[in-house]
C-alpha positions in Angstrom: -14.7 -9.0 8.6 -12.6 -7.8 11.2 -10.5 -10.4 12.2 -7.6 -11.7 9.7 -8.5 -15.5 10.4 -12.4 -14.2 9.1 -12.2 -15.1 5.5 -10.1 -17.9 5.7 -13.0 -19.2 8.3 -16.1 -18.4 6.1 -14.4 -20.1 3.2 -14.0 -23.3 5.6 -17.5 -22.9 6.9 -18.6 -22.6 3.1 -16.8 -25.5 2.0 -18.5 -27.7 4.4 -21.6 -26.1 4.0 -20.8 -27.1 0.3 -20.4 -30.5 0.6 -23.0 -31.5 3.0 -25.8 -29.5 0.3 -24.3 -31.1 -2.8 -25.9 -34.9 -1.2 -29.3 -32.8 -1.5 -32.1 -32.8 -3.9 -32.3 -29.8 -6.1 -28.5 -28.6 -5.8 -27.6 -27.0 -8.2 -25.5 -29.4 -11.8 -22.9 -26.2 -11.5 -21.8 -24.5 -8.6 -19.3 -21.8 -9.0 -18.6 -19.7 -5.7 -16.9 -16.8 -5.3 -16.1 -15.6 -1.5 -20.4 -15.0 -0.8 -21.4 -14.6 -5.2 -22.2 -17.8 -6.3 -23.0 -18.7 -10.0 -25.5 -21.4 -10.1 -28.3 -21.5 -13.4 -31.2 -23.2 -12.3 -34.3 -23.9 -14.2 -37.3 -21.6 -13.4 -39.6 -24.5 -12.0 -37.0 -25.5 -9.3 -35.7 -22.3 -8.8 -38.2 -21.8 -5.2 -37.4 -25.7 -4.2 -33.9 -25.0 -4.3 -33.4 -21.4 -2.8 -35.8 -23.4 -0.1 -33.2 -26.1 0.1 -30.5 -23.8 0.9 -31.8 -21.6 3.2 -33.0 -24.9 5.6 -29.1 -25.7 5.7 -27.9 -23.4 8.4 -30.1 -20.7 10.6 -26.8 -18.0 9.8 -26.7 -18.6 5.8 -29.4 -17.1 3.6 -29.2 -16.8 0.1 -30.8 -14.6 -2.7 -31.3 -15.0 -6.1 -31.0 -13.0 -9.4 -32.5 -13.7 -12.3 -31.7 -13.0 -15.9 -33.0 -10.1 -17.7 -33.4 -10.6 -21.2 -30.8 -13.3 -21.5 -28.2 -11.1 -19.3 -27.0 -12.3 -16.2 -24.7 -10.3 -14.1 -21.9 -12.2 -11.9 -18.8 -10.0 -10.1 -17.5 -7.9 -13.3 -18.3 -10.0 -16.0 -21.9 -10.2 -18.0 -22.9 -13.4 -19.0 -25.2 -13.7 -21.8 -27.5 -16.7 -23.0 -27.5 -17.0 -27.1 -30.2 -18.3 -28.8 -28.6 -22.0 -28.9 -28.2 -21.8 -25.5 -24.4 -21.3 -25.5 -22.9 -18.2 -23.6 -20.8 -15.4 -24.4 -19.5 -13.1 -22.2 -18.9 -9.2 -21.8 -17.5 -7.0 -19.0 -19.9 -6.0 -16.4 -20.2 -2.6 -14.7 -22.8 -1.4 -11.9 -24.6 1.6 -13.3 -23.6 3.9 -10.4 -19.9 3.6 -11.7 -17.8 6.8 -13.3 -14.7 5.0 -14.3 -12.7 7.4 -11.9 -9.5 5.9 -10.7 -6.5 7.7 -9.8 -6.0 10.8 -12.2 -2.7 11.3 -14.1 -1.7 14.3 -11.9 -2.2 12.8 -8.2 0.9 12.6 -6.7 1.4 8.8 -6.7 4.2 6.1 -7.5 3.8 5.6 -11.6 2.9 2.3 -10.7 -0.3 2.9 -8.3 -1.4 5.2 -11.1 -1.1 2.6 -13.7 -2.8 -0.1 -11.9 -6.1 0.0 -12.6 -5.8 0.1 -16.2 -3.0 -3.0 -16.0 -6.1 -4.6 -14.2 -8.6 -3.5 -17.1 -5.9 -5.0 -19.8 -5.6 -8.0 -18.6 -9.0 -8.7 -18.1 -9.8 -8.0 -21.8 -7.3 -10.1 -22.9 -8.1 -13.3 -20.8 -11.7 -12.7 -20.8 -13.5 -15.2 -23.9 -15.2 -12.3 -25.6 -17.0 -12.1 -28.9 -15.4 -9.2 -31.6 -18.6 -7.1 -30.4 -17.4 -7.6 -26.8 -14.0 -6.9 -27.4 -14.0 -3.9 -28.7 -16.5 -1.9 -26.8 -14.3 -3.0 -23.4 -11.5 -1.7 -25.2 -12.9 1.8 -26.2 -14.0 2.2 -22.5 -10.7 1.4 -21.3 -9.4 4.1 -23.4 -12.0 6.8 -22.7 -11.5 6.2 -19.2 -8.0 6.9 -19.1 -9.2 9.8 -21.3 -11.1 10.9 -18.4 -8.6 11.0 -15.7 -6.1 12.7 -17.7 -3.8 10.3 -19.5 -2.6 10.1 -23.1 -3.9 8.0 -25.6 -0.3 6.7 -25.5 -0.7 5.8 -21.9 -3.3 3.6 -22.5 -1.6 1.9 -26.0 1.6 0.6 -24.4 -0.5 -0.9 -21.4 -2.4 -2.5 -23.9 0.5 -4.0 -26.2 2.2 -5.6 -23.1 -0.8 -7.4 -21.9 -1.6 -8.6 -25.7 2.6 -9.6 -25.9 2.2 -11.4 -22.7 -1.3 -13.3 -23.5 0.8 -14.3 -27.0 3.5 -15.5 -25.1 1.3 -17.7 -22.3 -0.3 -18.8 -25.9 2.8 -20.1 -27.6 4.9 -21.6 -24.6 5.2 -23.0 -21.8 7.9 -21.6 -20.3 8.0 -19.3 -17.0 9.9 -16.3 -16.7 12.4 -16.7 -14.3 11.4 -15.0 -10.9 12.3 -12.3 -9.5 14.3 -12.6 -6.2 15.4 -9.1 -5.5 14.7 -8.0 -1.9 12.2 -4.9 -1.5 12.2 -2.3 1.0 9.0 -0.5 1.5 9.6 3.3 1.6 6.7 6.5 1.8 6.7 7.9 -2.0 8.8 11.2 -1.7 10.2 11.8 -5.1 12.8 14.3 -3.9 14.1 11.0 -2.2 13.6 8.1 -3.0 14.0 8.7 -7.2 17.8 9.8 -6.7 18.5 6.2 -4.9 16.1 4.1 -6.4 18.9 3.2 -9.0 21.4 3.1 -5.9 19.9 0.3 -4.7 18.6 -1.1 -7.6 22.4 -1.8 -7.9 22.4 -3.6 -4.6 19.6 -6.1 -5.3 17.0 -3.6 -3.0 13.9 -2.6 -5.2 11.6 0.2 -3.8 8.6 -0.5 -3.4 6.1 2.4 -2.4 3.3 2.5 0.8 1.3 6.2 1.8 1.7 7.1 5.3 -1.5 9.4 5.2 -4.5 7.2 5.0 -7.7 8.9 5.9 -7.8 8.3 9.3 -5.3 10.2 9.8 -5.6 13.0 8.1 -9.4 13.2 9.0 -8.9 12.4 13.1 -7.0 10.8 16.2 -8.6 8.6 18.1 -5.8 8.9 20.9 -4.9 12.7 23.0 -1.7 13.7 21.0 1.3 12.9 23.5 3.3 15.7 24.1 6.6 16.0 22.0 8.9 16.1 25.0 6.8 12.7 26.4 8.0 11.1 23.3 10.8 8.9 21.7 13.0 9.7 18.3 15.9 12.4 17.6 16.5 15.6 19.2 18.6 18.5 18.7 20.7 20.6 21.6 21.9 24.4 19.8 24.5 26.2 21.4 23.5 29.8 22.6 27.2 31.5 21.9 28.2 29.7 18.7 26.0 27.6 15.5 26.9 24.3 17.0 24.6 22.0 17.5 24.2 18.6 19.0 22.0 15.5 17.7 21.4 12.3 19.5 18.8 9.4 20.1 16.6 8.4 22.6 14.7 5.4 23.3 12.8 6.7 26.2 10.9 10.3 26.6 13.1 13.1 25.1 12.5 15.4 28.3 14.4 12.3 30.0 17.8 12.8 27.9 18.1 16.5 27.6 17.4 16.6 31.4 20.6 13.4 31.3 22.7 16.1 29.5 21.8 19.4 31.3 22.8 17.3 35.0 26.3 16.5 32.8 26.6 20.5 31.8 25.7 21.8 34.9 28.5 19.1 37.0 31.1 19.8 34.3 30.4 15.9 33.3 32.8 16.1 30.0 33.0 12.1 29.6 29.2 12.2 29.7 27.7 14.4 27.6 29.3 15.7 24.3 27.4 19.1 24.9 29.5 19.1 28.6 32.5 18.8 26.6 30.8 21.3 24.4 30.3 24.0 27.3 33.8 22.8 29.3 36.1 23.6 26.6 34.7 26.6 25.3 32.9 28.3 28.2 29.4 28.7 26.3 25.9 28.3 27.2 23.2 25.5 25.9 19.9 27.7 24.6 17.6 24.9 26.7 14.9 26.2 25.5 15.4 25.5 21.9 16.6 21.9 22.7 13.7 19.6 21.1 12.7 16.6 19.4 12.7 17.0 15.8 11.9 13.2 14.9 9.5 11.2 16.3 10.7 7.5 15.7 8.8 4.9 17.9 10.5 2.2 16.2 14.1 1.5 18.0 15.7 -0.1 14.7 14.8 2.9 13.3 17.1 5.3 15.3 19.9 4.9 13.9 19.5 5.3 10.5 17.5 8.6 11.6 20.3 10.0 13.4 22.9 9.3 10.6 20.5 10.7 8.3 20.1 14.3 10.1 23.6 14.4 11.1 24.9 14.0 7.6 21.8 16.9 6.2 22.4 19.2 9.1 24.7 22.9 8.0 25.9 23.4 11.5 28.7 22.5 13.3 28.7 19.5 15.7 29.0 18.9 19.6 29.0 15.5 18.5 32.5 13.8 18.8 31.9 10.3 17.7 30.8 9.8 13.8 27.3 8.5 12.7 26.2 5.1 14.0 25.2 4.5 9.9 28.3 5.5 7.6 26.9 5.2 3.7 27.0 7.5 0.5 23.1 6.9 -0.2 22.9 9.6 2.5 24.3 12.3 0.5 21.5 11.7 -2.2 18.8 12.8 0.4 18.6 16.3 1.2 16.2 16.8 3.9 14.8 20.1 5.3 15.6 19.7 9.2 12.9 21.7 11.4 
């Protein structure tokens, strides 16, 4: 809908439209809307007068109907079917084109993403009013389903169990569970990571949650020419060319900017400006220039500090820096990263 005022606007404009039909002859005794699906039976011999009705309301709004096929009615995931006394029951609905493929057991997703669709499934068959028949054919396609995309029969049990516990529970009492008010930080899923300090700060009230950074725009293009690394903003790394030292620092501004800051404070024996002066000053060594380079891009500014700390804690080498992190914590020495 493009903007993220659209759908709060087409349920206003709805709403109106809603109440302004209702005063008309031939709207519908029940009238149950769903964002643009609307559920509305309608005798056959009013069925044109109405649909007429609707579409004079509004030159933009035009509506379409869908009759029942042998008793069956389809309406968003759910089938509604007419009995012979007229009552309704009601089974789970899927479009014919669908393969029950959802995110297979070895994709390299949080537990929870994985585990999603079929908590979405559960809960559905245990809140949905259906008949024995019903009931059991929704739950042997749950299970073949996870069948498909490679999960246990296990898998698919316990999901099951806590979604009957918790429809027993809502059954019995009244009473809430208390909620939850830990604070969540959103971090990339990286096992080799984030699993060591998930209990870390699970202690500290933090609970991870998990967001992909490749979606599949970018991994299929860029919209925008790819900026240069020395045009860019992040951490960047100055080696020594007579010894392993190395320095690492931050920059807000373009990278290019701050090595040519420190190479002006080598070259003018600047020690009280540059670490990497006092580097070269004391021991009489050369910089390698050349392998000076940005090796995180971090457009964020209240990200740079953490970044530094955290490459200046996993780097081997010896330091030009003389003053310590900017970010002193243990939950760095749980991440290990591979510095390029």
């Amino acid at each position: 809908m493009g903007s993220k005022l659209s759908p709060l606007l087409a349920n206003v404009f709805m709403s109106d439209f809603e109440v302004d039909a209702e005063k008309q002859k031939f709207f519908p005794r029940v009238w149950r809307r769903y964002v643009d699906d609307i559920f509305a039976p309608v005798k056959e011999r009013y069925l044109e007068q109405t649909l007429n009705m609707l579409n004079s309301r509004h030159s933009s709004i035009k509506f379409t109907v869908e009759r029942e096929v042998d008793g069956k009615l389809p309406f968003l995931d759910l089938m509604v079917t007419r009995k012979e006394d007229d009552t309704l029951k009601f089974g789970i609905y899927r479009k014919p084109t669908s393969t029950d493929r959802y995110i297979t057991s070895d994709s390299n997703h949080f537990g929870a993403q994985k585990q999603a669709a079929f908590h979405s499934m559960a809960h559905r068959l245990y809140n949905v009013p259906m008949e024995e028949e019903e009931f059991a054919e929704e739950k042997e396609r749950i299970y073949k389903a996870a069948e498909v995309n490679g999960y246990e029969k296990e898998f698919t049990i316990k999901i099951l169990q806590k979604h009957k516990r918790k429809k027993r529970l809502q059954n019995i009492t009244t009473l809430q569970p208390e909620r939850d008010e830990a604070k969540r930080i959103s971090l990339p899923f990286y096992p080799k990571v984030t699993n060591p300090i998930k209990n870390t700060l699970k202690r500290q009230g933090l609970h991870i949650v998990h967001k992909s950074d490749n979606t599949l725009r970018d991994l299929l293009c860029n919209l925008k020419d790819k900026i240069p690394a020395d045009e860019q903003s992040g951490i960047y790394r100055i080696p020594c060319q007579d010894c392993p030292s190395v320095y690492i620092g931050q920059t807000r501004r373009k990278v290019k900017v701050r090595l040519k800051e420190h190479k002006n404070a080598v070259d003018n024996n600047k020690s009280n400006d540059s670490a990497v002066a006092a580097h070269t000053t004391a021991s009489n060594h050369q910089i390698d220039w050349k392998s000076a380079k940005l090796i995180k891009k971090v457009r964020k500014p209240s990200h740079l500090n953490a970044w530094e700390s955290m490459h200046i804690n996993n780097t081997q080498e010896p330091l030009m820096n003389e003053d310590d992190p900017p970010i002193t914590s243990s939950l760095f020495n749980l991440t290990k990263l591979k510095i390029q």
